[in-house]
Z-matrix of the N, CA and C atoms (Angstrom, degrees):
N
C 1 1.458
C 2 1.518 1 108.26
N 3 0.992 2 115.99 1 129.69
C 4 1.491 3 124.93 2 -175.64
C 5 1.532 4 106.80 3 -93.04
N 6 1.413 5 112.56 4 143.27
C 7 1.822 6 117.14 5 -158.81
C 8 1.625 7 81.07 6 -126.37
N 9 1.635 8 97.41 7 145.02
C 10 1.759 9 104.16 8 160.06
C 11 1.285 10 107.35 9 -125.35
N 12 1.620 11 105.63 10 128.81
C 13 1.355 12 103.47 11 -178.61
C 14 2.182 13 108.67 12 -63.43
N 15 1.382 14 79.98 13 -179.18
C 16 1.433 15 108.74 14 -162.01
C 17 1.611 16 100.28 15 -44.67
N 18 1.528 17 97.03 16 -59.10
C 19 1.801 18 106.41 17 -160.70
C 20 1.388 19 97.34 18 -75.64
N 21 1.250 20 130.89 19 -31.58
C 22 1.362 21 118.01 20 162.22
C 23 1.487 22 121.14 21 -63.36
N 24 1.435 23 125.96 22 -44.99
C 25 1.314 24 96.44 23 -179.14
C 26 1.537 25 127.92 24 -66.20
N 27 1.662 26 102.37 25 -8.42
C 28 1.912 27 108.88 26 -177.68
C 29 1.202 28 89.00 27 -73.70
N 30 1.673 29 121.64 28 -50.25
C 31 1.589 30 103.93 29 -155.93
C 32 1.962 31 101.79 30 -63.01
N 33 1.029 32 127.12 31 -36.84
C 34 1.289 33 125.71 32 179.07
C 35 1.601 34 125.15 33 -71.95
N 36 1.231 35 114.82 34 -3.82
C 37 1.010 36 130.29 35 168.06
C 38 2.061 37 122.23 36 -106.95
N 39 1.027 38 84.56 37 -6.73
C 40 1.298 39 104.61 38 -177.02
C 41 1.781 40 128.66 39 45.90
N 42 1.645 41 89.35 40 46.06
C 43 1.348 42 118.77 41 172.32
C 44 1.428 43 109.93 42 -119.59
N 45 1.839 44 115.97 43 173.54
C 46 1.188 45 105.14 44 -174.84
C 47 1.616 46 88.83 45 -92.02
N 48 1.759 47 100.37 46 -171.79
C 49 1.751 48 96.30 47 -172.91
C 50 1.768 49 92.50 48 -87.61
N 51 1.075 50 147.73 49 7.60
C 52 1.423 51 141.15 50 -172.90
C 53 1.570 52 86.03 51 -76.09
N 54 1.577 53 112.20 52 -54.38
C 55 1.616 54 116.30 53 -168.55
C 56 1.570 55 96.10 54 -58.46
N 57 1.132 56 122.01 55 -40.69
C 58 1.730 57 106.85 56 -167.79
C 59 1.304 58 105.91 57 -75.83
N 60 1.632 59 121.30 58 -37.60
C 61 1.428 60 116.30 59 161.06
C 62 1.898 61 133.61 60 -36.76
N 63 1.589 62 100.23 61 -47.19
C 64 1.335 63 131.08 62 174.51
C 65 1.479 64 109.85 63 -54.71
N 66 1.686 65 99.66 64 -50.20
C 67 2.199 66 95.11 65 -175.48
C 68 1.788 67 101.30 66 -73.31
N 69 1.156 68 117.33 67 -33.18
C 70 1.193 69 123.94 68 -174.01
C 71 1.837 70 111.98 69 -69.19
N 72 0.842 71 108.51 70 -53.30
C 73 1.669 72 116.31 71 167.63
C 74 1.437 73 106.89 72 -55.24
N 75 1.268 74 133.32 73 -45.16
C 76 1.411 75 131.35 74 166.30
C 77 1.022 76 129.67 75 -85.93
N 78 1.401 77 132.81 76 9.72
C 79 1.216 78 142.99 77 164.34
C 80 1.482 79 128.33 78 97.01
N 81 1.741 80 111.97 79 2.26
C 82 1.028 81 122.91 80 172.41
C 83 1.626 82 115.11 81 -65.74
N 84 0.901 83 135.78 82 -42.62
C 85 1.122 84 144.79 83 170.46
C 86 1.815 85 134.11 84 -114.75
N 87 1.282 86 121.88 85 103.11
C 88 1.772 87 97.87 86 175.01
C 89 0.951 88 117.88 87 -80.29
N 90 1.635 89 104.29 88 172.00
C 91 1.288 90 117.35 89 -177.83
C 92 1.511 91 92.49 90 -115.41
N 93 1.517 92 103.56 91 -175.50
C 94 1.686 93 125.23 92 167.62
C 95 1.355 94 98.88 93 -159.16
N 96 1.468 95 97.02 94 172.49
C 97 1.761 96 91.13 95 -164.15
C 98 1.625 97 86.91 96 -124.22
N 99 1.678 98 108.67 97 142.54
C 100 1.503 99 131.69 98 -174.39
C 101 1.294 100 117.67 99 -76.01
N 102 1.231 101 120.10 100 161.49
C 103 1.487 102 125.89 101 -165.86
C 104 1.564 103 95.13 102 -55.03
N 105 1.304 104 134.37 103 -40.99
C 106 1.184 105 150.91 104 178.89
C 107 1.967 106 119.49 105 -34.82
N 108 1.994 107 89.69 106 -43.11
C 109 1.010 108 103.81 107 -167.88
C 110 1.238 109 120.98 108 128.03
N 111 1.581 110 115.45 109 -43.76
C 112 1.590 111 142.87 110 -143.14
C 113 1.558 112 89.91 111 -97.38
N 114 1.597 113 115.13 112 156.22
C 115 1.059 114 139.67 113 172.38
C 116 1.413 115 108.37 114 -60.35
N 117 1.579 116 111.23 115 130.87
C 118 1.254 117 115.19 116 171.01
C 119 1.335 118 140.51 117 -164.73
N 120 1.178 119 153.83 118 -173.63
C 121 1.765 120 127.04 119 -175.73
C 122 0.882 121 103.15 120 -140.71
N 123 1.715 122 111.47 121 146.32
C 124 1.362 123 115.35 122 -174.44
C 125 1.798 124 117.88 123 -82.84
N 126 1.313 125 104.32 124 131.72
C 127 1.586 126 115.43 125 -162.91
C 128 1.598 127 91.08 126 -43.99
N 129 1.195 128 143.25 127 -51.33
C 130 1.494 129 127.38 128 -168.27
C 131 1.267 130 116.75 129 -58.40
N 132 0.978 131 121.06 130 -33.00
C 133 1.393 132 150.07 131 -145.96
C 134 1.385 133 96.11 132 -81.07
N 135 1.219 134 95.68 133 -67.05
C 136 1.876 135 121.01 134 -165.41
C 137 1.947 136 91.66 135 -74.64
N 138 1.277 137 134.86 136 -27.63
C 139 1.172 138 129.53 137 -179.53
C 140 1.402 139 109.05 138 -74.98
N 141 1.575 140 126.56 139 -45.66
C 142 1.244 141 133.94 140 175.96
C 143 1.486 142 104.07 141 -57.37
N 144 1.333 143 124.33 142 -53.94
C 145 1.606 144 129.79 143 178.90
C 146 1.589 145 108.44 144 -50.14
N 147 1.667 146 122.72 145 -40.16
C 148 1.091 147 108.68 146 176.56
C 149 1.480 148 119.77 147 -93.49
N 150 0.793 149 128.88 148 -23.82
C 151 2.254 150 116.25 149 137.09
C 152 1.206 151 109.48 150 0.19
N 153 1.756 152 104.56 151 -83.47
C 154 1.133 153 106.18 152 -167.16
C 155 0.952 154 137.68 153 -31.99
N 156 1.644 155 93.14 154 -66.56
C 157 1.602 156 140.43 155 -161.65
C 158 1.741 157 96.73 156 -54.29
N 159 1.568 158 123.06 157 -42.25
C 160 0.821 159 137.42 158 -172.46
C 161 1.855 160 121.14 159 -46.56
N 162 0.876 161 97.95 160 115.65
C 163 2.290 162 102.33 161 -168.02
C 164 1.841 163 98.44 162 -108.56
N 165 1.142 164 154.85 163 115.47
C 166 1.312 165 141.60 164 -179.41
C 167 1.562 166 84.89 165 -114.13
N 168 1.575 167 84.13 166 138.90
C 169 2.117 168 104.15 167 -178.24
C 170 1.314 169 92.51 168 -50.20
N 171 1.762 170 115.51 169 164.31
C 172 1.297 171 112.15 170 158.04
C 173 1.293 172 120.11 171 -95.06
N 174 1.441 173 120.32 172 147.27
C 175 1.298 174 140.83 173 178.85
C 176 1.717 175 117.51 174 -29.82
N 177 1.096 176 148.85 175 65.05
C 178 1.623 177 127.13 176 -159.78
C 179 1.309 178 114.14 177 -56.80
N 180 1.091 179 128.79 178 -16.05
C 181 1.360 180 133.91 179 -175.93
C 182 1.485 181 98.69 180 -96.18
N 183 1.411 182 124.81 181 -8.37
C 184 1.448 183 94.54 182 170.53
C 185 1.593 184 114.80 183 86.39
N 186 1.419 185 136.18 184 -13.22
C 187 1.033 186 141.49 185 -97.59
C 188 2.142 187 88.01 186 -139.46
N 189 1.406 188 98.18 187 1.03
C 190 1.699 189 110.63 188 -163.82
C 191 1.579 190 106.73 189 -91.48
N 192 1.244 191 111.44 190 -18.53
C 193 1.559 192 135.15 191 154.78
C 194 1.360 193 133.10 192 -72.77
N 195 1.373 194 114.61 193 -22.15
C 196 1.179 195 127.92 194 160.91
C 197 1.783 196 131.58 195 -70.04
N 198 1.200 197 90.68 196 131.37
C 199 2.070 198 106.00 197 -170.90
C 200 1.892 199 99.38 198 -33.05
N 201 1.162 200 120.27 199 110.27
C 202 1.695 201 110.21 200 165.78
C 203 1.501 202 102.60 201 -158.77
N 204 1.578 203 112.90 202 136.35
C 205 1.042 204 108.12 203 173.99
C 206 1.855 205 119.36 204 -71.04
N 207 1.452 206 116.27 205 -22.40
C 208 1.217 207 140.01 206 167.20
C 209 1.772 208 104.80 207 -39.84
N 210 1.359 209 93.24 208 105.40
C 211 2.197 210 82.71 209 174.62
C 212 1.634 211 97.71 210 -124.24
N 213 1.082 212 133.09 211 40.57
C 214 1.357 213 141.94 212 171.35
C 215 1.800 214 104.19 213 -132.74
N 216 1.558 215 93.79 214 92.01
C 217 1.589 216 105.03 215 -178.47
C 218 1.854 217 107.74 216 -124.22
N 219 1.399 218 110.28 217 125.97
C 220 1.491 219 88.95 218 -167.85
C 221 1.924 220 91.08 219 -130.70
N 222 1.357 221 86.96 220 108.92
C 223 2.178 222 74.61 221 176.85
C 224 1.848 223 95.71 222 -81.13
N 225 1.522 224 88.42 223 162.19
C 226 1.413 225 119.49 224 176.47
C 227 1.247 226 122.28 225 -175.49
N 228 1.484 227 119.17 226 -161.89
C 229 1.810 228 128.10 227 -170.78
C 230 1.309 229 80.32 228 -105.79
N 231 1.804 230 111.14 229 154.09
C 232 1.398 231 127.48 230 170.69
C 233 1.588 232 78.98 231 -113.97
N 234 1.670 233 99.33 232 123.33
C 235 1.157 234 119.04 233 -175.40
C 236 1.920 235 113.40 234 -103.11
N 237 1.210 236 109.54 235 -19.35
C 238 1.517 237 114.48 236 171.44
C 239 1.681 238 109.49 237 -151.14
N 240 1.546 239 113.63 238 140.01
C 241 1.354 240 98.05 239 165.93
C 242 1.437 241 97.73 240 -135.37
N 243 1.487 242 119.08 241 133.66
C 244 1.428 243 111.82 242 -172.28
C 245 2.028 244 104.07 243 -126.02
N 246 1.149 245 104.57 244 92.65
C 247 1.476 246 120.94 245 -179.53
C 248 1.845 247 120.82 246 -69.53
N 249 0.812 248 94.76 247 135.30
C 250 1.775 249 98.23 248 163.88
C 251 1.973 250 98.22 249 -115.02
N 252 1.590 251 108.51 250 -178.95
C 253 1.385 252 107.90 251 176.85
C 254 1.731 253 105.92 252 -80.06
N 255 1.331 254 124.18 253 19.50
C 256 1.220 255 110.60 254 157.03
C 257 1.496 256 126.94 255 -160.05
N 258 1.260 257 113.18 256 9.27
C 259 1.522 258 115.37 257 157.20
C 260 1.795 259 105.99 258 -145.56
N 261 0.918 260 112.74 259 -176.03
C 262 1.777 261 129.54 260 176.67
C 263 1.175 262 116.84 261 -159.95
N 264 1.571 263 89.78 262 155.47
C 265 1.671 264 104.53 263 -176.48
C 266 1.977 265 104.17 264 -111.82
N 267 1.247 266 90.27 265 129.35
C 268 1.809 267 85.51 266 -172.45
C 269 1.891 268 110.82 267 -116.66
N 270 1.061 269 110.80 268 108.26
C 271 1.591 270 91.44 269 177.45
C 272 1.542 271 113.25 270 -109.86
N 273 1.288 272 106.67 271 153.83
C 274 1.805 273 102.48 272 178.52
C 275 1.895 274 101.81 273 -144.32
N 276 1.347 275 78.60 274 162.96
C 277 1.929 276 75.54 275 -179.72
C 278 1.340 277 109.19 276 -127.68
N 279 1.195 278 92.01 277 127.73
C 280 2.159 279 95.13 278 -176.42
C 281 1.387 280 82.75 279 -133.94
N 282 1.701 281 81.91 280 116.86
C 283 1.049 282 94.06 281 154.13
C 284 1.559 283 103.02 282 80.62
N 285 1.588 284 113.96 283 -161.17
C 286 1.713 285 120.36 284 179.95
C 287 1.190 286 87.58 285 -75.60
N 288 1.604 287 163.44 286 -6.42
C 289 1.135 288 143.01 287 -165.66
C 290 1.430 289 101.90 288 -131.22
N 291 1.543 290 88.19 289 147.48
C 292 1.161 291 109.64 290 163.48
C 293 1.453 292 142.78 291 -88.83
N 294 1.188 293 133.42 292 152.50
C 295 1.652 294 107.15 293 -162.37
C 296 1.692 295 89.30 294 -140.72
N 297 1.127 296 101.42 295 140.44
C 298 1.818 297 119.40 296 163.13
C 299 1.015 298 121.49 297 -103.90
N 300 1.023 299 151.60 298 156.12
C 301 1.314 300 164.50 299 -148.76
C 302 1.804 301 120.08 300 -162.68
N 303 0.981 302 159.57 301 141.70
C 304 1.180 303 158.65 302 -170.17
C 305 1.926 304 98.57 303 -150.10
N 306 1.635 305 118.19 304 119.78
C 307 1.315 306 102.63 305 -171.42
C 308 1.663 307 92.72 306 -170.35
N 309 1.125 308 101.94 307 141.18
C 310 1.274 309 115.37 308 -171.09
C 311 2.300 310 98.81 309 -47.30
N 312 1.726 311 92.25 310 151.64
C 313 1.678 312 91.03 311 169.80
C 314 1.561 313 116.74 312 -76.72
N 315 1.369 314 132.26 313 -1.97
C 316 1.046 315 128.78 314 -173.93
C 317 1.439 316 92.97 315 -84.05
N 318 1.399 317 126.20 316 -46.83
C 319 1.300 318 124.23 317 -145.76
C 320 1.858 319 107.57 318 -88.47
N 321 1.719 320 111.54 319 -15.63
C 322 1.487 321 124.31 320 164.24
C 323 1.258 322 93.47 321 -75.09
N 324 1.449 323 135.04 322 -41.55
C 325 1.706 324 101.38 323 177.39
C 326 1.419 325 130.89 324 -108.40
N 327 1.393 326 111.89 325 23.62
C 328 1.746 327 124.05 326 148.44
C 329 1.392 328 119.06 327 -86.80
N 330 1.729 329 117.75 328 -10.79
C 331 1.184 330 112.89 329 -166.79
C 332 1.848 331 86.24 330 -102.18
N 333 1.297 332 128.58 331 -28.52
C 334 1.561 333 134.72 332 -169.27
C 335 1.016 334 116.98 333 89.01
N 336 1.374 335 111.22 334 18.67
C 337 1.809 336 106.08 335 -161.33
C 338 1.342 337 109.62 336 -83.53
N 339 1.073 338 146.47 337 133.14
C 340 1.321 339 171.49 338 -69.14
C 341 1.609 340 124.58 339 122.55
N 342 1.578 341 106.59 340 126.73
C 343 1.586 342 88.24 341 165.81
C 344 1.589 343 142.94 342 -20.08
N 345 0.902 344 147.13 343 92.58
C 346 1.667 345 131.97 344 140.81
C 347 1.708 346 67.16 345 149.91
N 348 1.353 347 150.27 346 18.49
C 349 1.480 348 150.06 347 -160.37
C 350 1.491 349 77.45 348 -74.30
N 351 1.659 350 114.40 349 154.09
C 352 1.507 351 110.78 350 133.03
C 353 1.640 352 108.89 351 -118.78
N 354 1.596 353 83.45 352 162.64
C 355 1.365 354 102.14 353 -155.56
C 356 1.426 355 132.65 354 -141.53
N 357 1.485 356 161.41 355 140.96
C 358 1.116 357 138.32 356 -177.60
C 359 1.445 358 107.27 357 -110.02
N 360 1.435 359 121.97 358 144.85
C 361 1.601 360 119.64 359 -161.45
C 362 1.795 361 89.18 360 -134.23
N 363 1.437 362 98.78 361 102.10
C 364 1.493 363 130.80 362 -168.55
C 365 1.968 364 99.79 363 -62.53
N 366 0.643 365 137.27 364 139.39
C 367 1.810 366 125.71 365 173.02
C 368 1.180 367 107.34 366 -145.88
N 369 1.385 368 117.48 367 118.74
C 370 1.786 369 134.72 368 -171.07
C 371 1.760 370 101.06 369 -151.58
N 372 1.879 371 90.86 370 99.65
C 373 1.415 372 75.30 371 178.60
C 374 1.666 373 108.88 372 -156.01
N 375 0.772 374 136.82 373 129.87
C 376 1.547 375 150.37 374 -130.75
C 377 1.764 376 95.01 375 -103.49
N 378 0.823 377 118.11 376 -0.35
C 379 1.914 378 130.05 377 -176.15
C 380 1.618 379 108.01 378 -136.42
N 381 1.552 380 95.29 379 81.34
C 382 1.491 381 90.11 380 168.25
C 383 1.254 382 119.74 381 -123.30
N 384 1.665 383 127.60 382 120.41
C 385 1.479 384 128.63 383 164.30
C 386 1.160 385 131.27 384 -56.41
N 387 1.365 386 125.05 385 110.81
C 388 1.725 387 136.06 386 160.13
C 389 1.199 388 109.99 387 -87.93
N 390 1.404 389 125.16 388 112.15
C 391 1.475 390 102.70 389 162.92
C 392 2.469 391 98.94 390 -118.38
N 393 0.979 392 91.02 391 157.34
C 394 1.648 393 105.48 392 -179.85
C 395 1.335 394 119.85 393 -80.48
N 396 0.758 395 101.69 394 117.92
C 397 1.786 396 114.03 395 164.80
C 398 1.278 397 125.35 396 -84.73
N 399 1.214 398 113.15 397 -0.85
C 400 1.776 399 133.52 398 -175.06
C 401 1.680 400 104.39 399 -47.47
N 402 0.975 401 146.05 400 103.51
C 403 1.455 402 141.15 401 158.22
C 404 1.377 403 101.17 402 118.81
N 405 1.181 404 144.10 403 -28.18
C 406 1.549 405 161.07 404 179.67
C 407 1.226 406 121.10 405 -57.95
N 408 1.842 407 123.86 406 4.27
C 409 0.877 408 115.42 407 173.56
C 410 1.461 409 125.38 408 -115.44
């Protein structure tokens, strides 16, 4: 069973570790202690907790009810869009991530998107990289 220490599971949870200390002291979460010694959580454990934990913005368009095979929907701010007269580059940030986009310029200005835009950034994609962090820490 693979354990993540403390400051890793805040940074992956995107809390500080006092908060991961806090669910753990109250029973939201256990710990176990690492070959090391040191306080720490077991990767299943801490994966099931972040499910939960997990809140996704709501949709403004409403649009999360609608027929799509696409189940990777992330709203956010479109934080840059940098156009030529025939394609664009669109980025937005939902959330801790950032998202790129590559899309024709006609279609950045039927959609209006513009800085401070919000937006939902649809993701369907048949090539996805995992790589492991298992032992690397």
């Amino acid at each position: 069973m693979s354990h993540v220490r403390i400051s890793d599971a805040a940074r992956f949870l995107g809390v500080s570790d006092d908060t991961v200390r806090r669910w753990i002291s109250g029973g939201s979460l256990a710990s176990v202690t690492d070959a090391s010694g040191r306080m720490a959580v077991e990767g299943r454990e801490l994966a099931l907790f972040a499910q939960q934990q997990a809140r996704t913005a709501l949709d403004p368009s409403g649009s999360a009810s609608s027929a799509s095979s696409a189940r990777n929907r992330f709203v956010g701010l479109v934080t840059a869009v940098k156009a030529d007269t025939v394609m664009a580059q669109v980025e937005m940030q939902c959330g801790p991530f950032r998202v790129v986009s590559l899309m024709s310029s006609e279609a950045v200005d039927e959609l209006g998107l513009e800085t401070g835009s919000v937006a939902v950034a649809v993701i369907k994609s048949t090539n996805v990289i995992i790589e492991s962090l298992e032992g690397q820490s």
